[in-house]
C-alpha positions in Angstrom: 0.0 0.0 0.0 1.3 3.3 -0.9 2.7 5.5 1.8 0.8 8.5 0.3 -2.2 9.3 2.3 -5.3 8.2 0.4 -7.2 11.6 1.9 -5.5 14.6 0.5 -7.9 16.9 2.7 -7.2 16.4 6.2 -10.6 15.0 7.6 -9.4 16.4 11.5 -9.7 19.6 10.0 -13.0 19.0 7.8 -14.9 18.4 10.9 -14.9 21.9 12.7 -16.4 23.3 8.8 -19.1 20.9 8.1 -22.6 21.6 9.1 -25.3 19.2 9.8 -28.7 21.6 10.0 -28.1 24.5 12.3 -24.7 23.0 13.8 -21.6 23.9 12.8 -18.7 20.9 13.3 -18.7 17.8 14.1 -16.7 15.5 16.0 -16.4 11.6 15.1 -16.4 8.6 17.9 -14.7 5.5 17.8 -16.3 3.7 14.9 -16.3 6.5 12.6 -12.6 7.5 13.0 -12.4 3.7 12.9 -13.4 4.2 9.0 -11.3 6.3 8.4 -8.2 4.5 10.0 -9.6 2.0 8.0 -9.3 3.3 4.4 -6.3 4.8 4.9 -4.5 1.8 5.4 -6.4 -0.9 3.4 -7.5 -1.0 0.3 -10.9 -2.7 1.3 -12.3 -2.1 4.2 -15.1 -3.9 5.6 -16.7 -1.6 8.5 -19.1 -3.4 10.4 -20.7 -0.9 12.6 -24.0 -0.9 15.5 -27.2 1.1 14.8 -26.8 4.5 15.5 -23.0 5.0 15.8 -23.1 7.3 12.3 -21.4 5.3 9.8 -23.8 7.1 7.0 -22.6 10.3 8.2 -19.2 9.4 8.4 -18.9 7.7 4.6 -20.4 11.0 3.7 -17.7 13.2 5.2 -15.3 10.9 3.4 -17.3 10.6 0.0 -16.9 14.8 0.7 -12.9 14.7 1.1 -12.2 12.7 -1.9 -14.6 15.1 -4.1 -12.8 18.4 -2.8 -9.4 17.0 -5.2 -9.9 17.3 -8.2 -11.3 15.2 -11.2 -12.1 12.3 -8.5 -14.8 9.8 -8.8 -16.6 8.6 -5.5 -19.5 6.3 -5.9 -22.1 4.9 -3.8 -23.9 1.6 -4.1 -26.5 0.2 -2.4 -29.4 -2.1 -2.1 -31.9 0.5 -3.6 -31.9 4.5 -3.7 -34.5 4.4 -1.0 -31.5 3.3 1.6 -28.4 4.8 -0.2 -30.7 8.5 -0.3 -29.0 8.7 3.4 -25.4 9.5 2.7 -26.7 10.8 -0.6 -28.6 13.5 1.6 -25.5 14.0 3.8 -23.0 15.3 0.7 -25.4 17.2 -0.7 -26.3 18.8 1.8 -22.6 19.1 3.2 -22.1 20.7 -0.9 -24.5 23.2 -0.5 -23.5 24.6 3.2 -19.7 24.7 2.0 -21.0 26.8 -0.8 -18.9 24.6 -3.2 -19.1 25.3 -6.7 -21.5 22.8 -8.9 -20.5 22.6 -12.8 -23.8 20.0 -12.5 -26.3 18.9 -10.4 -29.3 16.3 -11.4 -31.2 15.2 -8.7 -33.5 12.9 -10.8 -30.1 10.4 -12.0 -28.5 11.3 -8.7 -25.7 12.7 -9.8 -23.1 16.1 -8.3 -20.2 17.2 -10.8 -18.4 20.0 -8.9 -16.3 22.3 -10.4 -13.2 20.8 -10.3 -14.1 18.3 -12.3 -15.0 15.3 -9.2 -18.1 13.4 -9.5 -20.1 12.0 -6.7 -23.1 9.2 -8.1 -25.6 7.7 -6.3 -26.1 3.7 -7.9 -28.9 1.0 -6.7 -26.6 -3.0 -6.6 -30.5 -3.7 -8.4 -29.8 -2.3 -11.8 -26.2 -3.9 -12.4 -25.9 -2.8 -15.7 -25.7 0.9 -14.8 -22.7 -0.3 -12.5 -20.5 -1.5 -15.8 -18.0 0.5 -16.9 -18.0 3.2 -13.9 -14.4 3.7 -12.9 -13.9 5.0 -9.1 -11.5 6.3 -6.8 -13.6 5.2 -3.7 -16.6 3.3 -3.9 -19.1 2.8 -0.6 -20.9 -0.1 -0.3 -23.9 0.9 1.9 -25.8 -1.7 4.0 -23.7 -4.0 2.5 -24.9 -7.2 3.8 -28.3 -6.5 2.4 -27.5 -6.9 -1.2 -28.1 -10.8 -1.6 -24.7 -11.9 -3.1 -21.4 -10.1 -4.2 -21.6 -10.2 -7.6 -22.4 -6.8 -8.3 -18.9 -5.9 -6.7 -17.2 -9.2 -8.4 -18.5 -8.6 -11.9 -19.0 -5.1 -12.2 -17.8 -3.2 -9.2 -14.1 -4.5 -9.1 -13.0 -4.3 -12.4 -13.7 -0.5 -12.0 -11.4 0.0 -9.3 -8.7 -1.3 -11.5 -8.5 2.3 -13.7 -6.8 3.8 -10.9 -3.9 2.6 -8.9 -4.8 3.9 -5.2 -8.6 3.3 -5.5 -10.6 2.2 -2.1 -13.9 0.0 -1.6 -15.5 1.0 1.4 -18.1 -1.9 3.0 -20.5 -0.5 5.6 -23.3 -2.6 7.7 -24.3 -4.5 10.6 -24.5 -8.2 10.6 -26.4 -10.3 8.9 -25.7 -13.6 9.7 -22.6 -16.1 8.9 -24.1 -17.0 5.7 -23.5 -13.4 4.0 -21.0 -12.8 1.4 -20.1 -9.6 4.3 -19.0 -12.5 6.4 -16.6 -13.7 3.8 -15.2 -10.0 3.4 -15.3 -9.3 7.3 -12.6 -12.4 7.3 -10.3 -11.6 4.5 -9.5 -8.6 6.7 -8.5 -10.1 9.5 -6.4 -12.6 7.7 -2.8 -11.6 7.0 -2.8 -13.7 3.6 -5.4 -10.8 2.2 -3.0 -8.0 2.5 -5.1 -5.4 0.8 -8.5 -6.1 2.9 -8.7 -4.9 6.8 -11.9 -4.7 8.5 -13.4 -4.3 12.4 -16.3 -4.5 14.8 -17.8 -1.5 16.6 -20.7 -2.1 18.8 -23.0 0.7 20.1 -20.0 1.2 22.5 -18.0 3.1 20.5 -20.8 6.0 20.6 -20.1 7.8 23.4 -23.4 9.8 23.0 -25.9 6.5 23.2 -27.2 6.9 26.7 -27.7 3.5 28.9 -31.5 4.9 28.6 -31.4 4.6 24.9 -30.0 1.5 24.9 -32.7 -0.1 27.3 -35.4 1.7 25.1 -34.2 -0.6 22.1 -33.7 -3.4 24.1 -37.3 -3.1 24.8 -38.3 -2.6 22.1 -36.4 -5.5 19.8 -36.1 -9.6 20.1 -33.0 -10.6 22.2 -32.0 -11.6 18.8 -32.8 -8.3 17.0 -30.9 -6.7 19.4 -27.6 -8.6 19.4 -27.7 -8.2 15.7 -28.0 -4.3 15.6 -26.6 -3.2 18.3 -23.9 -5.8 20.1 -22.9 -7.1 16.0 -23.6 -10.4 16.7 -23.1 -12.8 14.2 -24.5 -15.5 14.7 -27.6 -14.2 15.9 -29.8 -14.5 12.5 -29.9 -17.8 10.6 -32.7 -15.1 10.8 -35.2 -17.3 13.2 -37.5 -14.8 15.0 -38.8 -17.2 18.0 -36.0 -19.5 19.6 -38.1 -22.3 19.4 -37.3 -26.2 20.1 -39.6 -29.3 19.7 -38.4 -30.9 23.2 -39.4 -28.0 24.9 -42.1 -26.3 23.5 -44.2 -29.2 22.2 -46.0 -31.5 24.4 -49.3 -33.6 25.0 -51.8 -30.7 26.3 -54.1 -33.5 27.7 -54.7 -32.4 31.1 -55.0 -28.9 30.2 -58.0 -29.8 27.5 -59.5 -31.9 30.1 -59.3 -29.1 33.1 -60.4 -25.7 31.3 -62.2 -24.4 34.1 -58.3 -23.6 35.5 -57.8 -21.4 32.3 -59.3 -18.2 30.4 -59.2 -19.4 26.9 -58.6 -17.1 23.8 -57.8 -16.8 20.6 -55.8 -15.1 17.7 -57.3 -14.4 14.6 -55.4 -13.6 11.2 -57.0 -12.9 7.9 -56.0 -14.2 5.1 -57.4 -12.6 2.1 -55.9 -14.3 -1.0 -53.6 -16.9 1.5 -54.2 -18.4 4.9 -56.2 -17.9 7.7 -55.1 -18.8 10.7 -57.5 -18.9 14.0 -55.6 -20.0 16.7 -56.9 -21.3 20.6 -55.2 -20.9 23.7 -55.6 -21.6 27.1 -54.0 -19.1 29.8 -53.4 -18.7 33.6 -52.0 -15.4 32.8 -48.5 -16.6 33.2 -48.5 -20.0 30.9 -50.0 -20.1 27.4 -50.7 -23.2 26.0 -51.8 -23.6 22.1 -54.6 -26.1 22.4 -56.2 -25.9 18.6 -55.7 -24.6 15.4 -57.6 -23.7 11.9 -56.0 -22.7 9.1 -57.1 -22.4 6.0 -56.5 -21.8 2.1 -59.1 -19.4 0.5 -62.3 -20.0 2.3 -65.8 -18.2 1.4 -67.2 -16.2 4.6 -69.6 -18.6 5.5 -67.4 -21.5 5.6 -65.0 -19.6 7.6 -67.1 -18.5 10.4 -68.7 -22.1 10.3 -65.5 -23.6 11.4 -64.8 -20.6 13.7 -67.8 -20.6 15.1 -67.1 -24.9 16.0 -64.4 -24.1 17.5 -65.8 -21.7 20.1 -67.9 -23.6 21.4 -66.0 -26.3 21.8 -63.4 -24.5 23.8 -65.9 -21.9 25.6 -63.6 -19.2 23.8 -63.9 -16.1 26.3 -62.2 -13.8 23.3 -61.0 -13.5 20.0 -58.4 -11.5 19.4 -58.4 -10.3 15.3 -56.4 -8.3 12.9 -57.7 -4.9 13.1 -57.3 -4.5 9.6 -60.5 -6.7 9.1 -63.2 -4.3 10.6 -65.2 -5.6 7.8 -65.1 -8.9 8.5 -65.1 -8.2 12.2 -68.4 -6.7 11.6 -70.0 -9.0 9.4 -69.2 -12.1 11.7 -71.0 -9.6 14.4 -74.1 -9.3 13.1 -74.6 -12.4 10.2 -72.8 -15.4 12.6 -73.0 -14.2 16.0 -68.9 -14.2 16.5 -67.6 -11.4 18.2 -64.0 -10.1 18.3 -62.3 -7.0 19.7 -59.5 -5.7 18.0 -55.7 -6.9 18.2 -52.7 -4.3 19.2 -50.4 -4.8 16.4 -47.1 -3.1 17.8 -45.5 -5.7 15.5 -41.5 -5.9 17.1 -42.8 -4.7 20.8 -45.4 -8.1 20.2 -42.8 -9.9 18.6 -40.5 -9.0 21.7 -42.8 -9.6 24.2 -43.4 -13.4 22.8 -39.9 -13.7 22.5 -39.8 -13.8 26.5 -42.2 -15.7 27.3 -40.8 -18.4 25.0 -37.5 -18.0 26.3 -38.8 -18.5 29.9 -40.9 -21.8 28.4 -44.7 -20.1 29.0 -45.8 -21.2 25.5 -46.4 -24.8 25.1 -47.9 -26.7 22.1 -49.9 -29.1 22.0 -48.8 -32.0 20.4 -51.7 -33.2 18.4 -53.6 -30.4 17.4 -51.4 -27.5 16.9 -48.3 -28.9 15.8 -48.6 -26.8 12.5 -48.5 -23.5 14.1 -45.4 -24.9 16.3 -44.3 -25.4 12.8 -45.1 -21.8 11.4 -43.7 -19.7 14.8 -39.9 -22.1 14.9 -39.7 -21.0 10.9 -40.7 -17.5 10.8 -37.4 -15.7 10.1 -36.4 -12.5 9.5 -35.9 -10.7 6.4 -32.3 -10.5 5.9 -32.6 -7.9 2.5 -34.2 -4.7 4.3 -32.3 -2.0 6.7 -35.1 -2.3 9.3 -36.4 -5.3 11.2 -39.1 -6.9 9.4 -40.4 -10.9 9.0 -40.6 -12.2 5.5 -44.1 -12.8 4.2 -45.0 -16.4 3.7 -46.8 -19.6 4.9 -45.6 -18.9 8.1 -46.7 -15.0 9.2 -50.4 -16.0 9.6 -50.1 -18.3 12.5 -47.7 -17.0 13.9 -49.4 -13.4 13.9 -52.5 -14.6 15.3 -50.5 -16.1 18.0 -48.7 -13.1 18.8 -52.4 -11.0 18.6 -53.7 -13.3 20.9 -51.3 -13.2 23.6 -49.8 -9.6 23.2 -53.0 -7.9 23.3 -54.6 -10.3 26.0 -51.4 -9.5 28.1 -51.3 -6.1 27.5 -55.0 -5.2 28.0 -55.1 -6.9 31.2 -52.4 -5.2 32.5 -54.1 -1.8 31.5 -57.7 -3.2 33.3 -55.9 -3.9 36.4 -53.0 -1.2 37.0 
């Protein structure tokens, strides 16, 4: 590596000029003076950073140094303009406070040509055939472990880098899980046989601004899992799996429990499925334990077939609620006043739901019962994660009905409880 410093312009004294809406300077923490460290001394740098410890804002300050030489090229790639519009937002914005000349400017291609001849463009990893042919002097990989596979830097990105001889890849994210291409890249820099890559960890430690108050609010607020992921940079956290499930434990013969239902309230989540499943599920409670006694779920059912089957079910469990999507007020009314089924609405706080489950689970309060409800076991140990978006979602499929009307169920019964009796 050449012992020429890759930034020309100083970044130390960038900070005290650059200003971020009504504030004038900046000073960087750990992980962002980490990046820096980073590209000066590697020619790829994978820079695996926590939520909020302002990696964005600092690949922007460094996209900004490379465009103040001239004639440079600086790139950024990401999953989709949506997420790379952030450090996009940043320069721009950092452009027009310095009052630095603009030869060109088109916000509809994303795309800054300053007047001495740099060139900063904003590129989505989904339309690879824009990326062909685009020689850079520093290209930043935003929420890199999003994009599904590396190909976009393999095939088209790499080559590119090859037009000039001191040109940097900068790899930004948190973890995704072992089975990432990031992974992979994460490695290479802490092997000594890849002598161009370097790469680190920085937790939400290195942001000395993060109260402990924040932190417990997003502790709250997110899985165990989740939160490993996004702010501790676990990992091994995600083969993605949302409930920490296992058959041994959380599957059992629910016998006793049928036979003895005068011990229990019994209630019941309820998930619409419009053009997939339905899911109605039953569960006994002592307000501690929840136990998953029955189960319907169904294809595309007509309306009358669907509350016929509901409407078995509650009487043969005595349900004392049903718990449903609010989303399906139509529905909600139409069981109401054509099939005598009534249902109050569920809270759907999706991750706080998700979250809350997540404990109970991991203190073993949700059992399954063998026999009858071994399919929603089934959807709740495979609903995952979705490892291709910035913020925490679950991935649509076969699974999310169940395992929502579970989560209705018990969230809201929990929840509303606690508000009746405070």
């Amino acid at each position: 590596m050449s012992e020429e410093k890759f930034f020309k312009v100083p970044v130390e004294r960038l900070l005290p000029k650059i200003i971020i809406g009504e504030h004038k300077g900046i000073t960087f923490n750990e992980s962002q003076w980490g990046m820096v460290d980073g590209l000066e001394n590697n020619r790829f740098w994978t820079h695996i950073s926590a939520r909020r410890t302002g990696k964005s804002l600092a690949a922007g300050v460094l996209a900004l140094a490379k465009l103040l030489e001239p004639g440079k090229q600086v790139m950024v790639i990401a999953p989709n303009f949506t997420l790379s519009s952030i450090i996009w937002d940043y320069v721009t914005d950092m452009i027009r406070n310095l009052q630095l000349e603009v030869d060109r400017f088109n916000q509809k291609d994303k795309v800054v040509k300053l007047i001495n001849g740099s060139t900063f463009r904003l590129m989505s990893a989904n339309n690879r055939d824009s990326l062909v042919g685009r020689a850079a002097h520093l290209i930043i990989v935003d929420e890199a472990a999003i994009i599904p596979d590396d190909e976009y830097f393999t095939r088209d990105l790499r080559p590119a880098l090859s037009t000039y001889p001191d040109s940097r890849a900068l790899f930004i994210s948190t973890p995704r899980g072992k089975s990432n291409y990031l992974y992979e890249y994460y490695l290479r820099g802490q092997d000594d046989e890849y002598e161009d890559w370097g790469s680190a960890v920085y937790t939400w430690r290195a942001n000395p601004l993060l109260s402990i108050k924040d932190i417990e609010e997003a502790k709250r607020s997110s899985s165990h899992k989740l939160f490993a992921q996004e702010y501790e940079c676990d990992w091994t956290t995600t083969e993605q799996q949302v409930y920490n499930l296992n058959e041994d434990k959380h599957v059992q013969d629910l016998t006793d429990v049928k036979n003895n239902l005068n011990r229990y309230e019994v209630i019941a989540g309820f998930d619409v499925g419009y053009r997939d499943q339905n899911a109605f599920i039953v569960i006994a409670t002592n307000g501690e334990q929840f136990y998953v006694i029955d189960e319907y779920i169904s294809g595309e059912v007509t309306t009358s077939e669907l509350a016929s089957n509901i409407k078995e079910l509650e009487e043969k469990w005595g349900i004392d609620m049903i718990y449903i999507d609010s989303a399906a007020q139509q529905l909600k009314a139409d069981f109401a006043g054509d099939y005598d089924i009534y249902c109050e609405n569920a809270m759907k706080s999706v991750n706080d739901g998700i979250n809350f489950l997540c404990s109970i689970i991991d203190h073993d309060n949700l059992i399954f019962d063998r026999e009858s409800a071994f399919q929603s076991f089934t959807a709740l140990a495979n609903y995952k994660w979705n490892p291709q978006t910035a913020k925490p979602t679950t991935i649509h499929d076969d699974n999310s009905h169940p395992s929502d009307a579970v989560r209705y169920a018990i969230y809201t019964f929990v929840k509303k409880s606690a508000s009746i009796y405070a």
